[in-house]
C-alpha positions in Angstrom: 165.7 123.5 110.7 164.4 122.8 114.2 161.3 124.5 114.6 159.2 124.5 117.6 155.4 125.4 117.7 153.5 126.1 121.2 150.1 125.8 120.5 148.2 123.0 118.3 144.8 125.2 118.0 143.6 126.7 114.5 146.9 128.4 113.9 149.5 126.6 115.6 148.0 123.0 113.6 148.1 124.8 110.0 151.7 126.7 110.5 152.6 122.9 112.0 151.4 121.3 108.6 152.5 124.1 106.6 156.5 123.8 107.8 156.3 120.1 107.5 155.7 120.1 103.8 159.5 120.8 104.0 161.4 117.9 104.8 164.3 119.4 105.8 162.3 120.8 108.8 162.0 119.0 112.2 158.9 120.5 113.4 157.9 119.5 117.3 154.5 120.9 118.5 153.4 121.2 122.1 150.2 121.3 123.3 148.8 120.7 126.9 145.6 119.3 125.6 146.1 116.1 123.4 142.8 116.2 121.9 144.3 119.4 119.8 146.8 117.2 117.9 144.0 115.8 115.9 143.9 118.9 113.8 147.3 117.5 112.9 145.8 114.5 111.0 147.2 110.9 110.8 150.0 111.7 108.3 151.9 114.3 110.6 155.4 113.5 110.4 156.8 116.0 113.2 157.0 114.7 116.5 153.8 115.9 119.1 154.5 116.6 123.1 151.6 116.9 125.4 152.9 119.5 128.0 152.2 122.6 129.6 153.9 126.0 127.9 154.2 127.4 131.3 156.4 124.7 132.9 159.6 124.5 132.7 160.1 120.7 133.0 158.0 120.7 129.0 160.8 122.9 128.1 163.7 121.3 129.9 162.4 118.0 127.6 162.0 119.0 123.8 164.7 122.3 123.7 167.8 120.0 125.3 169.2 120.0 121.4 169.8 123.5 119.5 166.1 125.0 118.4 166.5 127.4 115.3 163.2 128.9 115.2 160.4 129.0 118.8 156.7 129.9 118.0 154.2 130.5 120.8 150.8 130.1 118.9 148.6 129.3 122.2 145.5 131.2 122.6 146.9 133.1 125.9 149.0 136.1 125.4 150.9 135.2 128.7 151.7 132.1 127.8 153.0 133.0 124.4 155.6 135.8 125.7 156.5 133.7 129.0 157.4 131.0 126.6 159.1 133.4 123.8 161.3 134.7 126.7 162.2 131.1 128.2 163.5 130.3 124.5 165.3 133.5 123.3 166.6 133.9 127.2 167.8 130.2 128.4 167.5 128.6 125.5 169.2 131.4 123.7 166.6 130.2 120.4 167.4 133.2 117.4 164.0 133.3 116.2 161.3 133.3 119.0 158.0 134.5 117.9 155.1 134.7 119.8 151.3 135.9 118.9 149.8 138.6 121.2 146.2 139.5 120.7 146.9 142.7 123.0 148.7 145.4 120.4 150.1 147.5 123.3 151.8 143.9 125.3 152.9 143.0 121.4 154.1 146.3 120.9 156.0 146.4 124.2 157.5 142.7 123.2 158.6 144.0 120.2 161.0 146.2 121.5 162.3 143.3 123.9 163.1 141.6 120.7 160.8 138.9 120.4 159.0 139.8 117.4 155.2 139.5 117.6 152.2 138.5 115.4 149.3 140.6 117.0 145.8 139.3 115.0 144.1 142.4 116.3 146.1 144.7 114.6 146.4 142.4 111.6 142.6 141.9 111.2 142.6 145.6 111.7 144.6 146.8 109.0 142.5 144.1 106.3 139.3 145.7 107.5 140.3 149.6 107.1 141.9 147.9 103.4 138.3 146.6 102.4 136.5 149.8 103.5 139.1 152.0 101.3 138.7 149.6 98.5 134.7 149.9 98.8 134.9 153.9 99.4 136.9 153.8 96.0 134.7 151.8 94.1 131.8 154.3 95.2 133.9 157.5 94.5 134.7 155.9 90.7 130.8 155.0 90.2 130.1 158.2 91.1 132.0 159.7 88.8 130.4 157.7 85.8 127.4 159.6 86.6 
């Protein structure tokens, strides 16, 4: 598979090195600042493209051959849906997905069809998990008194 990633931060870098185990994947990652593809390390064996996610010309460049799978992973909710639309719309990639901080914009986005990873709500759902496990644990050592 083709799989681009937008974004070579935290995220973007591990789900980069993650796909790549796979060598049957052509992973491509974009990132305007080239200091970010360190995170990649030395032994990277997708290709790297300093370029901007909001221009069109970065675009025009890497998606020119068929892209089976788009991830915008930048730390900029804008950026990410402006450049899941440009795939799934001109570029007419089947999986686009794009993080979204904002729950109501990734929410929204989600109903446009480009599905969303929102960390907010994400990180919100582990931390209500960890409280209920914790009020559980009380309620049961309560009850062996």
């Amino acid at each position: 598979m083709k799989i681009v990633i937008l974004g070579c931060g935290r995220l973007g870098s591990r789900v980069a090195l993650k796909l790549g185990e796979d060598e049957k994947n052509e992973i491509i990652v974009i990132d305007k600042n080239s200091d970010s593809f360190s995170l990649l390390g030395k032994d990277f064996k997708g290709k790297i493209f300093q370029g901007d996610g909001a221009n069109m010309e970065t675009y025009n460049k890497i998606m020119n051959e068929k892209v089976d799978i788009f991830l915008a992973l930048t730390n900029i909710d804008n950026t990410n849906i402006m450049a899941a639309e440009i795939a799934k719309q001109k570029y007419k990639v089947e999986k686009t997905i794009a993080k979204v901080d904002d729950p109501i914009r990734a929410r929204a986005f989600e109903e446009l069809g480009i599905e969303t990873i929102c960390p907010t709500l994400l990180s919100e759902k582990k931390i209500n998990k960890m409280i209920e496990k914790k009020k559980i644990k009380e309620s049961e050592s309560d009850g062996d008194v």
